[in-house]
VOPAGU-2260 file (C-alpha; in pm, 1 decimal, decimal comma):
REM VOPAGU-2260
SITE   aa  ch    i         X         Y         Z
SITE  UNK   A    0   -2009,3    1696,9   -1354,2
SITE  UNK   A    1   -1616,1    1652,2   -1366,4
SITE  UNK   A    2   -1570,6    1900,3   -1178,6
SITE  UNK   A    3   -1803,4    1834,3    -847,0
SITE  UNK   A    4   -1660,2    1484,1    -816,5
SITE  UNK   A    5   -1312,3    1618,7    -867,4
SITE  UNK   A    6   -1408,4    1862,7    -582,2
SITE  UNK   A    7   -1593,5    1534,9    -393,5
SITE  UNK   A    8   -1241,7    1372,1    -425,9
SITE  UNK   A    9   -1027,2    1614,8    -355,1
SITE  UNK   A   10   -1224,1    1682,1     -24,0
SITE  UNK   A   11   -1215,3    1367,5      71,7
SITE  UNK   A   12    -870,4    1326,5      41,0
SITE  UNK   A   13    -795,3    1666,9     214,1
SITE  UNK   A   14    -966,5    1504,5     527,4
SITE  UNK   A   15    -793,0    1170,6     490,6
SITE  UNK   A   16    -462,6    1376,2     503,7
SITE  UNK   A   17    -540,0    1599,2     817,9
SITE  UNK   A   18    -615,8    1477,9    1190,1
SITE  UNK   A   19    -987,0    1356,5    1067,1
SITE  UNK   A   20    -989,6     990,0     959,0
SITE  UNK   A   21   -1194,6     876,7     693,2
SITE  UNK   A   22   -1243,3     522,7     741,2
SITE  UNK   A   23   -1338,2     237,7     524,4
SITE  UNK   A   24   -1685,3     231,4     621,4
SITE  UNK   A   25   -1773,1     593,8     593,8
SITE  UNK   A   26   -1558,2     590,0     223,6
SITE  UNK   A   27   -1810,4     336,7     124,9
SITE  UNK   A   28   -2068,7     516,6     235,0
SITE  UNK   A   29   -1978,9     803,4      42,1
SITE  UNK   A   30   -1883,4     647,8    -230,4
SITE  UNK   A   31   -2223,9     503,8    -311,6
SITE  UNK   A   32   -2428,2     855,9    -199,8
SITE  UNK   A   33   -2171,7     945,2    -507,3
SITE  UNK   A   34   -2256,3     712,7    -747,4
SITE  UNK   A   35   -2631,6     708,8    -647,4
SITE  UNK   A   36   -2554,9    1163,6    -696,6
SITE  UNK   A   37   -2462,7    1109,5   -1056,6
SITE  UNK   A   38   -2662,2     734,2   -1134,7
SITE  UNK   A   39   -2780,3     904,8   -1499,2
SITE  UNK   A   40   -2390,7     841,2   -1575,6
SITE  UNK   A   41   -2271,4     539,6   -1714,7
SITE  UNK   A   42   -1958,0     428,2   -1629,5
SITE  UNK   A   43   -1894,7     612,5   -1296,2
SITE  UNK   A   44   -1577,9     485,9   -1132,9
SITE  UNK   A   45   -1458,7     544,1    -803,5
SITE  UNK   A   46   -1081,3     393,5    -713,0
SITE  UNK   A   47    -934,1     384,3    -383,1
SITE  UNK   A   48    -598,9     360,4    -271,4
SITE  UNK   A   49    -521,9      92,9     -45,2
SITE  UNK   A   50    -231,9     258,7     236,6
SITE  UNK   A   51     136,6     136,0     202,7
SITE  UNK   A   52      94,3      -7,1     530,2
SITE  UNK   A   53    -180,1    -284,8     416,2
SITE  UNK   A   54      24,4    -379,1     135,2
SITE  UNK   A   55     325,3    -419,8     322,6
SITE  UNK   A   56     122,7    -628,1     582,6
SITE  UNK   A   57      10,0    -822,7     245,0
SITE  UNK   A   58     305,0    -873,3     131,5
SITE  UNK   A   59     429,6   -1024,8     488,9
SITE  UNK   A   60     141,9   -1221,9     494,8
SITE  UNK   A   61     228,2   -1421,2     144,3
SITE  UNK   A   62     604,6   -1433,0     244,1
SITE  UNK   A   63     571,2   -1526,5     578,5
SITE  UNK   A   64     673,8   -1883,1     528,8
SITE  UNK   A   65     982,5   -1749,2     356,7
SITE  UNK   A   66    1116,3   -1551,4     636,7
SITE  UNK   A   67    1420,8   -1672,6     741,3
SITE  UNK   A   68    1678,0   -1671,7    1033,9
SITE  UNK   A   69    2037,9   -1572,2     959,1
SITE  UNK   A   70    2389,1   -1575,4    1106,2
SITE  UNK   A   71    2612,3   -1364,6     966,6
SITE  UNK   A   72    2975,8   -1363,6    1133,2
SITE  UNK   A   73    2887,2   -1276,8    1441,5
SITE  UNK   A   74    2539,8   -1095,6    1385,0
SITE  UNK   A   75    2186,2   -1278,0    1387,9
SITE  UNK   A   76    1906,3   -1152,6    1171,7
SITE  UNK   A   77    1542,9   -1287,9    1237,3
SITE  UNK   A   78    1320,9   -1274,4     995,1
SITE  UNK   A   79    1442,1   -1184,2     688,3
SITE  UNK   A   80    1392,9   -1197,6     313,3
SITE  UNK   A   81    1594,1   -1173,7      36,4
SITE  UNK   A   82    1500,3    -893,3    -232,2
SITE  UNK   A   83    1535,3   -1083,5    -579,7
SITE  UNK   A   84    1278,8   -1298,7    -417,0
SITE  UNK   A   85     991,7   -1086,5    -303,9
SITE  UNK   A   86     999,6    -918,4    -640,8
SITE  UNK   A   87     787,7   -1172,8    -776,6
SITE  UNK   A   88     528,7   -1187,9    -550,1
SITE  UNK   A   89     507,5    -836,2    -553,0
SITE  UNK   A   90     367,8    -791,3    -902,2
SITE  UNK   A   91     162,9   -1117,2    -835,5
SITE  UNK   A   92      39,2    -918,1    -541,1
SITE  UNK   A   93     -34,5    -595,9    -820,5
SITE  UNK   A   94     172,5    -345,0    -662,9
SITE  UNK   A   95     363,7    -331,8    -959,7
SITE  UNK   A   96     359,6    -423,9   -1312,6
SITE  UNK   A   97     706,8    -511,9   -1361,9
SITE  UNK   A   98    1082,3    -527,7   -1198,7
SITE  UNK   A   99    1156,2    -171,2   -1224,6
SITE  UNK   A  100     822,8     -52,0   -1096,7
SITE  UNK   A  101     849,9    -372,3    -779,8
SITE  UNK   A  102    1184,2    -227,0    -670,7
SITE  UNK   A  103    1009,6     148,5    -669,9
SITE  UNK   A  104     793,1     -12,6    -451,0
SITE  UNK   A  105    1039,8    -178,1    -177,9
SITE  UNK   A  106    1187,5     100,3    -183,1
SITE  UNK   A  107     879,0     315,3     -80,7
SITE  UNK   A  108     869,7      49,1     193,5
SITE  UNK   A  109    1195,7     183,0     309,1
SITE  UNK   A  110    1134,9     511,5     251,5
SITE  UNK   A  111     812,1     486,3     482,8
SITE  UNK   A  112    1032,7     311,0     731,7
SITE  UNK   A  113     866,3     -60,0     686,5
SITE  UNK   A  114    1113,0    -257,0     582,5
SITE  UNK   A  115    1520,2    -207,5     583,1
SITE  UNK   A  116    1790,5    -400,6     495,4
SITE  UNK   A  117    1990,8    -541,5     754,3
SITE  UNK   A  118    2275,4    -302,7     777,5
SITE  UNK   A  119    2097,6      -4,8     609,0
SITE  UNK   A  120    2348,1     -51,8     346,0
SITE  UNK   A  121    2124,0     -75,3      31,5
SITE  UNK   A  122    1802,2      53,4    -143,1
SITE  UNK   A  123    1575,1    -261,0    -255,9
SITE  UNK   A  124    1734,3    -357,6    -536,4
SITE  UNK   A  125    1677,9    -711,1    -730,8
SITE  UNK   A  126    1976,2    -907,6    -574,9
SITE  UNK   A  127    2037,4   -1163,5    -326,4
SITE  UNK   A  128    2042,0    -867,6     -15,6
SITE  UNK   A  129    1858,7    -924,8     307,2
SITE  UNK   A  130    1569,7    -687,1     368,5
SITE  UNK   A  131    1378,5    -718,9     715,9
SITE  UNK   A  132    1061,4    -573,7     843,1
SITE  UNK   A  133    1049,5    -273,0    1111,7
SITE  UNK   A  134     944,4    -251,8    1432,3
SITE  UNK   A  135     718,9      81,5    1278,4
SITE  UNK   A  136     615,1    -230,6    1068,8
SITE  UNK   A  137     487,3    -470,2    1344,0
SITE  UNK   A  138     373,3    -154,2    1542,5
SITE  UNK   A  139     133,0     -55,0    1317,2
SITE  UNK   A  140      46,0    -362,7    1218,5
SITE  UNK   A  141     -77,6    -422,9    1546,9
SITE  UNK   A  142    -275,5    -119,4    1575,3
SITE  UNK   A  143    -455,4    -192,8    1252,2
SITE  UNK   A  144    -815,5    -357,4    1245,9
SITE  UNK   A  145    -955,0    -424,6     911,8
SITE  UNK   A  146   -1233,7    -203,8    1003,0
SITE  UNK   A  147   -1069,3     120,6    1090,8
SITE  UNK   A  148    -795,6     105,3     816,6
SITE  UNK   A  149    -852,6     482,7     619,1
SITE  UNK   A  150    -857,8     450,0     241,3
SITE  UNK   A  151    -737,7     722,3      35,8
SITE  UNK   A  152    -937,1     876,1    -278,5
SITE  UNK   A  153    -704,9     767,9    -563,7
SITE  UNK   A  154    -914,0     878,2    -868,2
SITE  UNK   A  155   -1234,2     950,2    -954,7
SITE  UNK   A  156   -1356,7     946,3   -1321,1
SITE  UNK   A  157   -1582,0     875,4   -1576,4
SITE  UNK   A  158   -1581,9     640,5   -1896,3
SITE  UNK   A  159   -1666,6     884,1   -2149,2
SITE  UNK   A  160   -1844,6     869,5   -2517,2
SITE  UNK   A  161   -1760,8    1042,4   -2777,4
């Protein structure tokens, strides 16, 4: 059976990666005409992959509060954060598991173009530097609905006994 859900998942991914979306609804969908396909097997598990672009909007959602207003010389930065601080709430949020593996993850937010720091000087790092979101940030963000947000196959697999 491995390999039909492999096929399942790597199928559905495929589709999630070209022009067709494969939305939340329809990944649901399938997801259960999978499990119901293979319901004589115990411990079925289907994970999905939420997009960088709904954790980032998480993420802005819990530090929202802490955004802050900065002048700098003679520069003004709205809306910023500071990087030592968002590490926490990052593995609170579960994107990571620890430091090293939070400051992969700002810096796939700046990689991905959602958040930079204020001078482009610096890769997230766990200082005291100022990090901002994008304007592809709040773009998207605006385009997103909770019900047409695609979800990406992460793994399929099954609890086996030996």
């Amino acid at each position: 059976f491995g390999g039909c859900v492999q096929c399942v998942s790597e199928l559905l991914n495929h589709l999630a990666s070209t022009q067709v979306c494969i939305y939340i609804s329809i990944v649901r969908i399938m997801k259960k005409r999978l499990k119901d396909s293979f319901k004589g097997i115990k411990g079925l598990k289907i994970k999905k992959e939420e997009p960088l672009q709904l954790k980032a909007e998480r993420l802005y959602r819990e530090i929202q509060a802490e955004l802050i207003d900065i002048e700098w010389i003679t520069k003004k930065y709205k809306q910023c954060f500071v990087a030592c601080n968002v590490i926490p709430v990052i593995i609170q949020l579960k994107f990571a598991e620890t430091v090293d593996d939070a400051i992969k993850f700002g810096n796939r937010l700046i990689d991905n173009g959602l958040v930079c720091h204020v001078e482009h000087e610096h890769r997230f790092k766990n200082e005291k530097l100022l990090f901002l979101f994008t304007r592809k940030f709040y773009s998207e963000k605006k385009r997103n609905t909770q019900h047409l947000t695609p979800y990406k196959i992460k793994e399929v697999s099954f609890a086996t006994n030996a």
